[in-house]
C-alpha positions in Angstrom: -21.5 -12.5 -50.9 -22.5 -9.1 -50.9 -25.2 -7.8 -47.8 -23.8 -11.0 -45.1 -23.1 -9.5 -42.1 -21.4 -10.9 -39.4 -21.4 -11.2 -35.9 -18.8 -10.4 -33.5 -18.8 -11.8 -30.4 -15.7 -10.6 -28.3 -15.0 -11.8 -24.6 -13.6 -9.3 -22.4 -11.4 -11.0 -19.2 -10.9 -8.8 -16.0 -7.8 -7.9 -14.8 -6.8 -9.5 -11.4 -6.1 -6.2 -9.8 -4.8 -6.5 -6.3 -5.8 -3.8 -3.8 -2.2 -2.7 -1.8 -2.4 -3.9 1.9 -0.8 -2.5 4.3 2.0 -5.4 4.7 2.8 -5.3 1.0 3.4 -1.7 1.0 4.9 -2.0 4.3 7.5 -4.8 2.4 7.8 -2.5 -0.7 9.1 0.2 1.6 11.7 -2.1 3.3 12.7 -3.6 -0.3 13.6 0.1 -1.5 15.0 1.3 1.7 18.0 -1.7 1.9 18.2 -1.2 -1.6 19.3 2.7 -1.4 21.3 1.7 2.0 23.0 -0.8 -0.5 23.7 1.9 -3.0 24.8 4.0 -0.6 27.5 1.5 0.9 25.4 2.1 3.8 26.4 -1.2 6.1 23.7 -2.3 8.2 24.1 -5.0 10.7 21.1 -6.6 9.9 18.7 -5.8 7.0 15.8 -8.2 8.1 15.0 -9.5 4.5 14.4 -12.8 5.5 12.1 -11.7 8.4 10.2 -9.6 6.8 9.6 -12.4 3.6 8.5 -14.3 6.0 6.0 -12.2 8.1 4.7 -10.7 4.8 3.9 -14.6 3.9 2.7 -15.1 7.3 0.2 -11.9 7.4 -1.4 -13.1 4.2 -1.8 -16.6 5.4 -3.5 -15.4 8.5 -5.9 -13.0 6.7 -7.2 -15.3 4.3 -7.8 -17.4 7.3 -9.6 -14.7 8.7 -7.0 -14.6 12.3 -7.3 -11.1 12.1 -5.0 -10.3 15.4 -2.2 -12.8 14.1 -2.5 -11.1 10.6 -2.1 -7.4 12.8 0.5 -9.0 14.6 2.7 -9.7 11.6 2.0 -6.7 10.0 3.7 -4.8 12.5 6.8 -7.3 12.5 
């Protein structure tokens, strides 16, 4: 079996890369700021992770559905 050659056929799959948005960074910021508060013993009366969960989901929902003031409106929530 000398001289065969063979054929190589490889498939190369993209990598779902996700642009940061404005919201998720926005999120990522909050995540890491209650997080050093709660290192801290920093006691906030309220620490909005719920809210901000929520408006995070919300902003995406209204982008996709291209409601582009709702989506700003959330953003800033």
């Amino acid at each position: 079996m000398v001289g065969l050659q063979y054929l190589k056929y490889t498939l190369v799959q993209e990598k779902a890369i996700a642009f940061p948005t404005d919201a998720g960074l926005y999120y990522k910021l909050h995540e890491v700021l209650v997080r050093a508060a709660k290192l801290h013993n920093v006691q906030p009366r309220q620490n909005y992770s719920r809210v901000a969960k929520r408006a995070l989901s919300k902003q995406g929902h209204y982008s996709h559905a291209k409601q582009y003031r709702r989506a700003h409106k959330e953003t800033k929530r």
